[in-house]
DSSP file (Angstrom, degrees, kcal/mol; ACC not computed):
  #  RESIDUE AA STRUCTURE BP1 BP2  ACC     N-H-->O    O-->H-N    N-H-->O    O-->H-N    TCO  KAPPA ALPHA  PHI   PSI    X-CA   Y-CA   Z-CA
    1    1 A X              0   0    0      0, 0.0    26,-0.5     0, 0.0     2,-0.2   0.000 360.0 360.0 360.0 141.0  119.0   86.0  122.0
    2    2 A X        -     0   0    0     95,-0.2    95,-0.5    24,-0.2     2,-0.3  -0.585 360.0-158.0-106.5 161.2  116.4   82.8  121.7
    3    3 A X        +     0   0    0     24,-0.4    26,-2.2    -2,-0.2     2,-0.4  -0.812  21.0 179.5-147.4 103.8  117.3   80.7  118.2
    4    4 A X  E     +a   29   0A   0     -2,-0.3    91,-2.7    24,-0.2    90,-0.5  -1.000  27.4 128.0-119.4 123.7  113.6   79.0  118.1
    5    5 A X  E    S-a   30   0A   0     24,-3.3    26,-2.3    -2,-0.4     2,-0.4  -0.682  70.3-106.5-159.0-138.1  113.9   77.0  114.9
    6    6 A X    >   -     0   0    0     24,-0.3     3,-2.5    -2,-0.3     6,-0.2  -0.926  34.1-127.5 176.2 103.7  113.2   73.1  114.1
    7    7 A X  T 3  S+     0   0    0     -2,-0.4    23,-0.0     1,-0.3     9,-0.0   0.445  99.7  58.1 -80.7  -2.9  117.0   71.6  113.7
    8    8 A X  T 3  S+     0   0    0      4,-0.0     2,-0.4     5,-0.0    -1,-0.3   0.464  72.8  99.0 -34.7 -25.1  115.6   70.1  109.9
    9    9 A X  S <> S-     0   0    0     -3,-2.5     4,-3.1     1,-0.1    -3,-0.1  -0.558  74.0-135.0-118.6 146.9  114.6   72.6  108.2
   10   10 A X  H  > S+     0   0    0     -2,-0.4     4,-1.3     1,-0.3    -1,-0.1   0.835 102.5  41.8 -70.5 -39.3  117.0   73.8  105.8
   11   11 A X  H  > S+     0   0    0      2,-0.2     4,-2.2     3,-0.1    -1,-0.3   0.734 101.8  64.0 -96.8   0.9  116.9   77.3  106.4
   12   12 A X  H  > S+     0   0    0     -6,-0.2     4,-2.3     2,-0.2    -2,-0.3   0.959 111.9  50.5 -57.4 -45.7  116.7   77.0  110.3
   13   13 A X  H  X S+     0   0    0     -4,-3.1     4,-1.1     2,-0.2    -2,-0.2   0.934 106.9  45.3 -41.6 -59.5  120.5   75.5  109.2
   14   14 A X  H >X S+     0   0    0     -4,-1.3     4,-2.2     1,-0.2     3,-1.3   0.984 114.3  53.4 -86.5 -40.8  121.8   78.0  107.1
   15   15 A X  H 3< S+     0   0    0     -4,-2.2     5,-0.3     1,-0.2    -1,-0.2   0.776 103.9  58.2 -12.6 -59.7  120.5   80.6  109.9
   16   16 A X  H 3X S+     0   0    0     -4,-2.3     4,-0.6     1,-0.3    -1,-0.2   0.678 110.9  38.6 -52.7 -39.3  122.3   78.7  112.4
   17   17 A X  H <X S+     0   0    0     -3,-1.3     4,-0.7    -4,-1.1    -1,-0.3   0.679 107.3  58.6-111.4  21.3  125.5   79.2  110.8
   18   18 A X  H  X S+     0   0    0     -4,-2.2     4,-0.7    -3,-0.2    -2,-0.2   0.437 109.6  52.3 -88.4 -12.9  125.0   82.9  109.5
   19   19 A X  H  >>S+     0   0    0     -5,-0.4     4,-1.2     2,-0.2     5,-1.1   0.710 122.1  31.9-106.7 -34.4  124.5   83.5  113.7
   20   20 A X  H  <5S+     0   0    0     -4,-0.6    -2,-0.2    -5,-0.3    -3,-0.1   0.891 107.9  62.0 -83.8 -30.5  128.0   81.6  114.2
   21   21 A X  H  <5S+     0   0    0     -4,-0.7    -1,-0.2     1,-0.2    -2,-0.2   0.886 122.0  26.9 -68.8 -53.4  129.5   82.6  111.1
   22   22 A X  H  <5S-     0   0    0     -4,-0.7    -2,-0.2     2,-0.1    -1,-0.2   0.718 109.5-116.8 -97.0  11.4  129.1   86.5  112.9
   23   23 A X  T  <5 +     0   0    0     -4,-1.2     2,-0.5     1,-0.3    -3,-0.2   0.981  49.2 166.3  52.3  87.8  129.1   85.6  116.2
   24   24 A X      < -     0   0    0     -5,-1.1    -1,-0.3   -23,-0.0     2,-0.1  -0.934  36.7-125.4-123.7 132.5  125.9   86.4  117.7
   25   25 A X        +     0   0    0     -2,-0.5     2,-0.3     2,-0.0    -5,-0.0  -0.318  43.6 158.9 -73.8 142.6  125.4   84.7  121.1
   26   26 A X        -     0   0    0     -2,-0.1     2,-0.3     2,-0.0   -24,-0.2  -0.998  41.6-141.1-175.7 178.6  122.3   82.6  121.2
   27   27 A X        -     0   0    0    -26,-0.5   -24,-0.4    -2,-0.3     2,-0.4  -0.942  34.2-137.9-143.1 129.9  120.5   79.8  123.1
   28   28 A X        -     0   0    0     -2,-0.3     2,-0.5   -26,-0.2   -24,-0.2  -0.697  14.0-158.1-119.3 151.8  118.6   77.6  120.5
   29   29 A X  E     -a    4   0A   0    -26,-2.2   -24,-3.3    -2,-0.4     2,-0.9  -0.860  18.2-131.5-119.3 143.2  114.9   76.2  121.2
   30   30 A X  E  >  -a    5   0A   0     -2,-0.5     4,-1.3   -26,-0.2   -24,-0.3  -0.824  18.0-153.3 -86.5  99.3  113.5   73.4  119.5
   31   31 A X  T  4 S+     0   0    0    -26,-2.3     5,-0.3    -2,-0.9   -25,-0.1   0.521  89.9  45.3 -70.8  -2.6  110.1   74.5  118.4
   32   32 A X  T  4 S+     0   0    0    -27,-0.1     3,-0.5     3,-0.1    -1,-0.2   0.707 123.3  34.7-102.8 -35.6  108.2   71.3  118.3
   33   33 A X  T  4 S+     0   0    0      1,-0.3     2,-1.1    55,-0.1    -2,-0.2   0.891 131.6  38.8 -71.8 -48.1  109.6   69.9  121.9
   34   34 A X  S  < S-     0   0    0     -4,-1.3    -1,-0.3    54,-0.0     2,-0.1  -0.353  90.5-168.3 -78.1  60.3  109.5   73.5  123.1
   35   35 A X        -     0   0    0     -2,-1.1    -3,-0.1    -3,-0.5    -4,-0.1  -0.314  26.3 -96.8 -71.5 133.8  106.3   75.6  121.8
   36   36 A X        -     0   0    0     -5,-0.3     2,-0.3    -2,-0.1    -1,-0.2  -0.017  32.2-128.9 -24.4 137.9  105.4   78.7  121.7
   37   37 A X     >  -     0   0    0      1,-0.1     4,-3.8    49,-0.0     5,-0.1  -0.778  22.8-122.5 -95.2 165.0  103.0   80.2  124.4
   38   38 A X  H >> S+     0   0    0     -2,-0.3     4,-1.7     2,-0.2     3,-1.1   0.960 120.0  52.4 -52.3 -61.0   99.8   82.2  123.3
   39   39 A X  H >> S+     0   0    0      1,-0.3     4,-2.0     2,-0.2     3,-0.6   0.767 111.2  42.7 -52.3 -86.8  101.8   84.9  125.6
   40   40 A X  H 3> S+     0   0    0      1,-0.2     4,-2.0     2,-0.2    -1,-0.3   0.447 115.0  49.4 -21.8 -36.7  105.0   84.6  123.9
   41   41 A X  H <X S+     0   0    0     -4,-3.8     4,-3.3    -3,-1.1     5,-0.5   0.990 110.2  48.5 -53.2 -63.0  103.5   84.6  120.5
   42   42 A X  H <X S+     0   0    0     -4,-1.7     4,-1.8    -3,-0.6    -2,-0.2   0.870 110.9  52.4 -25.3 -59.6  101.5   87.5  121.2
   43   43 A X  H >X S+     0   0    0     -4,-2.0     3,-1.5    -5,-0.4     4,-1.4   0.911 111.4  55.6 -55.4 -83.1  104.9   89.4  122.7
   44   44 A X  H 3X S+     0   0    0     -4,-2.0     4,-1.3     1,-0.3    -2,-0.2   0.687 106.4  38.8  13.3 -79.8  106.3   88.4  119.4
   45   45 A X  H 3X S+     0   0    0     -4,-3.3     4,-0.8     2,-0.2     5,-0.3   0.826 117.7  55.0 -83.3 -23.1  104.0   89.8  116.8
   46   46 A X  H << S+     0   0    0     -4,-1.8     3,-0.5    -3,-1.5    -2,-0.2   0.987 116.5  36.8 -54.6 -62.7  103.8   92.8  119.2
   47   47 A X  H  < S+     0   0    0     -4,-1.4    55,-0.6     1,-0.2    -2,-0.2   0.616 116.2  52.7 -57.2 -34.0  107.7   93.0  119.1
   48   48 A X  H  < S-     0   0    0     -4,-1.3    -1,-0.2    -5,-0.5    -2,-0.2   0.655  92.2-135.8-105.6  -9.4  108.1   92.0  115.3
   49   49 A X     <  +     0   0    0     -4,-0.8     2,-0.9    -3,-0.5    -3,-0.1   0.550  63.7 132.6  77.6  -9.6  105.5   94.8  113.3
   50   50 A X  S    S-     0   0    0     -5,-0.3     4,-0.4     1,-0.2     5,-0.2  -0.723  71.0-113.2 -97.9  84.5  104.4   92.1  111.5
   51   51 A X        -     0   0    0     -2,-0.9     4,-0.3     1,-0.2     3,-0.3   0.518  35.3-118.8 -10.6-180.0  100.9   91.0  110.7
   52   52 A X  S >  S+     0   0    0      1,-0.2     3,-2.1     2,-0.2     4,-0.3   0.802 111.6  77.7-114.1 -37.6  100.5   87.8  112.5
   53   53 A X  G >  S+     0   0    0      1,-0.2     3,-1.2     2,-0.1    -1,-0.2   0.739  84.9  64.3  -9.1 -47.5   99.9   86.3  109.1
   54   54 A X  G 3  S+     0   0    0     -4,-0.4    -1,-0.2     1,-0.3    -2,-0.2   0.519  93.6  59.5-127.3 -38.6  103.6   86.5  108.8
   55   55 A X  G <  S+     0   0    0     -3,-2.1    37,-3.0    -4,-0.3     2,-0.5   0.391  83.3 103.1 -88.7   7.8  104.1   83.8  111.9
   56   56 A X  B <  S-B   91   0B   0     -3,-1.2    35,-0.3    -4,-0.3     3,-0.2  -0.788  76.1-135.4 -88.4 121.5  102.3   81.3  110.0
   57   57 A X        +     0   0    0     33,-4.0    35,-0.2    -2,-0.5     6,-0.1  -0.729  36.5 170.6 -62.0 140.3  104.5   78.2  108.0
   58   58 A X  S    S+     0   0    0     33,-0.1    -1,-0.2    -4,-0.1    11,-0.1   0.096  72.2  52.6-102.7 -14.2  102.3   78.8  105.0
   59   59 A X  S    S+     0   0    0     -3,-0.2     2,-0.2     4,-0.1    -2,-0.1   0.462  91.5 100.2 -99.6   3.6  104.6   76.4  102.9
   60   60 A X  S  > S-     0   0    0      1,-0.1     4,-2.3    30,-0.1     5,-0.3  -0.576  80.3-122.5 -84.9 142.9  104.3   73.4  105.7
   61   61 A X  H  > S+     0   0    0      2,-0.2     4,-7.4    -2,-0.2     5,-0.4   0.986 109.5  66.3 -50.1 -51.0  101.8   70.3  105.2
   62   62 A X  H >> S+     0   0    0      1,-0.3     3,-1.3     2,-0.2     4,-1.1   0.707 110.5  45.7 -48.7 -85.8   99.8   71.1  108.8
   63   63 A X  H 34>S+     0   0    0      1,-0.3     5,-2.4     2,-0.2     4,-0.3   0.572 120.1  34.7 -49.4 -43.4   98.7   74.3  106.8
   64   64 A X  H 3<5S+     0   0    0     -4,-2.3    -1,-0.3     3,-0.2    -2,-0.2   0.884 114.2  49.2 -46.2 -59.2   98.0   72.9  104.1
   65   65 A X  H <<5S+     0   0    0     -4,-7.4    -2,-0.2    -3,-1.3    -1,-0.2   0.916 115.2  52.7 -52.9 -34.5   96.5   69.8  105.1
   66   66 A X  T  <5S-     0   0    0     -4,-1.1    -1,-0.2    -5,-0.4    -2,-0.2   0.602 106.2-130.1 -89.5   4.8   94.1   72.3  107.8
   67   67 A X  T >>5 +     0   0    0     -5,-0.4     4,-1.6    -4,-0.3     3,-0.6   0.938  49.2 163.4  70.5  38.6   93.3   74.3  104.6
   68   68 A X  H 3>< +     0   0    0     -5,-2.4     4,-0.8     1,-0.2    -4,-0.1   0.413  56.5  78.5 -88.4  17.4   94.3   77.6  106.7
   69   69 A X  H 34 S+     0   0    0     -6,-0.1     4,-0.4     2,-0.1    -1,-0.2   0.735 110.8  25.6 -12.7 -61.6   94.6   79.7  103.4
   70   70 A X  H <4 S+     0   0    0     -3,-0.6    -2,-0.2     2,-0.1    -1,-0.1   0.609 122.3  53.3-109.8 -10.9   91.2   79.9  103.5
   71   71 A X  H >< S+     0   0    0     -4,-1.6     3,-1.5     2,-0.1    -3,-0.1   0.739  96.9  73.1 -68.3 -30.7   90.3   79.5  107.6
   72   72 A X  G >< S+     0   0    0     -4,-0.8     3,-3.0     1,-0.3    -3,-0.1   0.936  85.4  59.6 -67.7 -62.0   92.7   82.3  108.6
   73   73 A X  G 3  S+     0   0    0     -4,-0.4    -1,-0.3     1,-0.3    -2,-0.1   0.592 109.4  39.9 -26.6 -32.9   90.8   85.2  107.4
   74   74 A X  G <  S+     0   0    0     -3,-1.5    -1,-0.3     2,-0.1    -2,-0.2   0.092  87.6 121.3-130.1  30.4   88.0   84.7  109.3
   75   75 A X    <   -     0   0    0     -3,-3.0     2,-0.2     2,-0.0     3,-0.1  -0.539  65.0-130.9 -50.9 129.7   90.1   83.7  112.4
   76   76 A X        -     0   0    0     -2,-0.2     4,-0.4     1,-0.1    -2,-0.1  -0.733  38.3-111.2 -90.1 144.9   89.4   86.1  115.7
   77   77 A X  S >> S+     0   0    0      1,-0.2     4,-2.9     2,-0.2     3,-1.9   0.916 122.6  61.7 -43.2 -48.5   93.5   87.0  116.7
   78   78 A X  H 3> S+     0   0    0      1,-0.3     4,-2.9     2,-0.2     5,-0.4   0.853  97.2  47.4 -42.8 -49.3   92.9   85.1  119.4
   79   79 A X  H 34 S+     0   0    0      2,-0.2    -1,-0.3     1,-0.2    -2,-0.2   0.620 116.2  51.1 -74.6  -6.6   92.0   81.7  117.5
   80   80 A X  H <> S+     0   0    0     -3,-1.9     4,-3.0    -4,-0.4     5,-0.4   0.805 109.9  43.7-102.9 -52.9   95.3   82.4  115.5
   81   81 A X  H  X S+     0   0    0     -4,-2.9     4,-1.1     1,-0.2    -2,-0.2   0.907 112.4  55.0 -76.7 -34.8   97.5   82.9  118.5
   82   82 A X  H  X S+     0   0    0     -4,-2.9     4,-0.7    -5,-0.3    -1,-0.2   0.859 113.7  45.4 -66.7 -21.8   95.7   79.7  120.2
   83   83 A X  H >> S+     0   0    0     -5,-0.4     3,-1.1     2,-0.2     4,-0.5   0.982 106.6  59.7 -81.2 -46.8   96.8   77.6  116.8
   84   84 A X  H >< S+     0   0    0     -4,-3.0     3,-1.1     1,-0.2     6,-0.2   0.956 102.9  46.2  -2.9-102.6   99.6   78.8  116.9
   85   85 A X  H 3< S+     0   0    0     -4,-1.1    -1,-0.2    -5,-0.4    -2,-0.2   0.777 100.9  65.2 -48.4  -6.7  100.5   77.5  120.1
   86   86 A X  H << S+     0   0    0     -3,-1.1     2,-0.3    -4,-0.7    -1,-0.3   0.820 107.7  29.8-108.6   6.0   99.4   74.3  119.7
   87   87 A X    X<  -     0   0    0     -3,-1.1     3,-0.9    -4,-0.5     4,-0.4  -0.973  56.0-160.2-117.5 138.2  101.6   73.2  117.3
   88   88 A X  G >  S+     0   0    0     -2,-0.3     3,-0.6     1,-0.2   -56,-0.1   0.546  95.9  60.6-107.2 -11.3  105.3   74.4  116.5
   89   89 A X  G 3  S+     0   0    0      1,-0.2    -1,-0.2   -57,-0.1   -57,-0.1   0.145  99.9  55.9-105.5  28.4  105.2   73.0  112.9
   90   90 A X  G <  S+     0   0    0     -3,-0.9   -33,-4.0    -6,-0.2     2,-0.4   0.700  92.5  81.7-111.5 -13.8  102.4   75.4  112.3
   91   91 A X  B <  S-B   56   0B   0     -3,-0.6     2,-0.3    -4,-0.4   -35,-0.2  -0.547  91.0-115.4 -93.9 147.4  104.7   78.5  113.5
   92   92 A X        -     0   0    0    -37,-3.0    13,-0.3    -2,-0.4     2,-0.1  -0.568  54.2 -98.9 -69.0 133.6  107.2   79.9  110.3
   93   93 A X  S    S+     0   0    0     -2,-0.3    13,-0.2    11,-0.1   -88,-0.1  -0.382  73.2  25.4-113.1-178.2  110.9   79.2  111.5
   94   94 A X        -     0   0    0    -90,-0.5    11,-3.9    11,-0.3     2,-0.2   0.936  55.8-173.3 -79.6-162.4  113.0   80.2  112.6
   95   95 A X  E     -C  104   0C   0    -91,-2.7     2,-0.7     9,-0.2     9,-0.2  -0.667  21.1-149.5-153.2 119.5  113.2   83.2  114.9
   96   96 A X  E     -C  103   0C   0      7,-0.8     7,-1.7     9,-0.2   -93,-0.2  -0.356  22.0-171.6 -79.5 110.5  115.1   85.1  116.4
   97   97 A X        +     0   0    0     -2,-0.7     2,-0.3   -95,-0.5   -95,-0.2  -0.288  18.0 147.6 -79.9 166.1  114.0   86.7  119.9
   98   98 A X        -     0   0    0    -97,-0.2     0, 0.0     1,-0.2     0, 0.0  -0.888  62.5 -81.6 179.9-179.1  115.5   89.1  121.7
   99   99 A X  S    S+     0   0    0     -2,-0.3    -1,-0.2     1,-0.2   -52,-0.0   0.985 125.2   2.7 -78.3 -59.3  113.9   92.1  124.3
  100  100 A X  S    S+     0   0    0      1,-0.1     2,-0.5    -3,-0.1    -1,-0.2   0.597 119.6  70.5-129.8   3.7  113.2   94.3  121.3
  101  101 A X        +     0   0    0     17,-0.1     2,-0.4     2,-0.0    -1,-0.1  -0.925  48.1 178.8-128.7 115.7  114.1   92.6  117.8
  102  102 A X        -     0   0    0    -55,-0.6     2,-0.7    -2,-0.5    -5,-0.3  -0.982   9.0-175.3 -79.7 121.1  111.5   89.4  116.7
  103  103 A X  E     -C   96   0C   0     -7,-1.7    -7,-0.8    -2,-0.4     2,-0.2  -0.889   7.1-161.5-117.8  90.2  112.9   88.3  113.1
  104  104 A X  E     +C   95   0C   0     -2,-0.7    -9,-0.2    -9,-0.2   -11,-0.1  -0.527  60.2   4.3 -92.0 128.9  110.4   85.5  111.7
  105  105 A X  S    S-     0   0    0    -11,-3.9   -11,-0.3   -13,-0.3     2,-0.3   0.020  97.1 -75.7  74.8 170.0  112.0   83.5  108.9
  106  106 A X        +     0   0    0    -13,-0.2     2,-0.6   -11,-0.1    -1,-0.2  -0.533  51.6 152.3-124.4  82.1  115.4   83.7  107.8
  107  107 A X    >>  -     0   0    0     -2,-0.3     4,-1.6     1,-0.2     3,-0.6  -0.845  29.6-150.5 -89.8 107.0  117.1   86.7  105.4
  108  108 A X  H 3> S+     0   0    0     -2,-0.6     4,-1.4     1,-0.3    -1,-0.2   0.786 100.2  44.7 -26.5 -67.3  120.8   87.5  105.7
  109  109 A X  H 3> S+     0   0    0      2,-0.2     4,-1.9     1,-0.2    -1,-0.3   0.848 113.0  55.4 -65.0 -38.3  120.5   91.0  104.7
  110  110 A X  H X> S+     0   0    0     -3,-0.6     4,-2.1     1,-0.3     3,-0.5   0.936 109.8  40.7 -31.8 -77.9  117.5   91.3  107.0
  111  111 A X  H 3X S+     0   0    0     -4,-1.6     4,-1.1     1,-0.2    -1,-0.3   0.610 115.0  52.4 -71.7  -8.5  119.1   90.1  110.2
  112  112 A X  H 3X S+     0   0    0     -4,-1.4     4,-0.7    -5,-0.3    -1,-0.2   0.881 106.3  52.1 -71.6 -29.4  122.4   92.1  109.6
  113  113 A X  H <X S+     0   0    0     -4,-1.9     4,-0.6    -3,-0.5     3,-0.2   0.925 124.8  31.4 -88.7 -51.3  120.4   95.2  109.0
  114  114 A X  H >< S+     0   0    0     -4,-2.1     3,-0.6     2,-0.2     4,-0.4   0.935 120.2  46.4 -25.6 -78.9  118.7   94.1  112.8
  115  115 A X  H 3< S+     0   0    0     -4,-1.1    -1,-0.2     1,-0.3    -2,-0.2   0.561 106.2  63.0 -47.2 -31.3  121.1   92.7  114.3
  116  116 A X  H 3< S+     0   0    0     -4,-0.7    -1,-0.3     1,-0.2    -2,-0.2   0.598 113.6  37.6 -94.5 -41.0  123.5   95.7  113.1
  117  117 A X    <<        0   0    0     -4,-0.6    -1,-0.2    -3,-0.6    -2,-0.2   0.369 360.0 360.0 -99.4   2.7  121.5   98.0  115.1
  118  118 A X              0   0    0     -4,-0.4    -2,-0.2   -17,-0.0    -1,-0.1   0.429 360.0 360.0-101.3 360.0  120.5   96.2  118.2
């Protein structure tokens, strides 16, 4: 399991110790030193079901500040997954990787329900 989260951010924290608290094995990535690649997103939103909407910080300044509320929409996937990649504070934290379960953002019941089956 990859940990990709941003060691600030308040729920990248409580994540961190909900994966220790049940002992889930993991290797943690820094998402601003480390970024996502276009491939890896791309694997990602493939992996996770999730609109690609879904991998966006929407509550983070860079979104705000780049107005992407209103850019996104008329975004080709391509331009998304390239925006994506070039920043890590633009991608929603954290997430939890694995070969078949992506989990974007962080919900207890969520990743037990995952996690529980994987």
């Amino acid at each position: 399991m990859q940990f990709v989260c941003y060691p600030a951010c308040t729920s990248c924290q409580k994540a961190k110790k909900w994966l220790e608290a049940n002992g889930v094995v993991f290797a943690e990535r820094h998402i601003v030193e480390d970024k996502p690649t276009i491939e890896e997103l791309k694997d990602w939103h493939k992996k996770s079901g999730l609109p690609l909407k879904k991998f966006f910080n929407t509550s983070g300044q860079l979104y705000r500040i780049q107005k992407l509320k209103d850019k996104l929409p008329i975004m080709s996937e391509d331009e998304q997954y390239k925006l994506l990649a070039s920043d890590g504070m633009l991608v929603k934290r954290p997430l939890l990787v694995s070969d078949s379960v992506v989990l974007v953002g962080f919900n207890a019941a969520t990743w037990q329900a995952a996690l529980g089956s994987d």
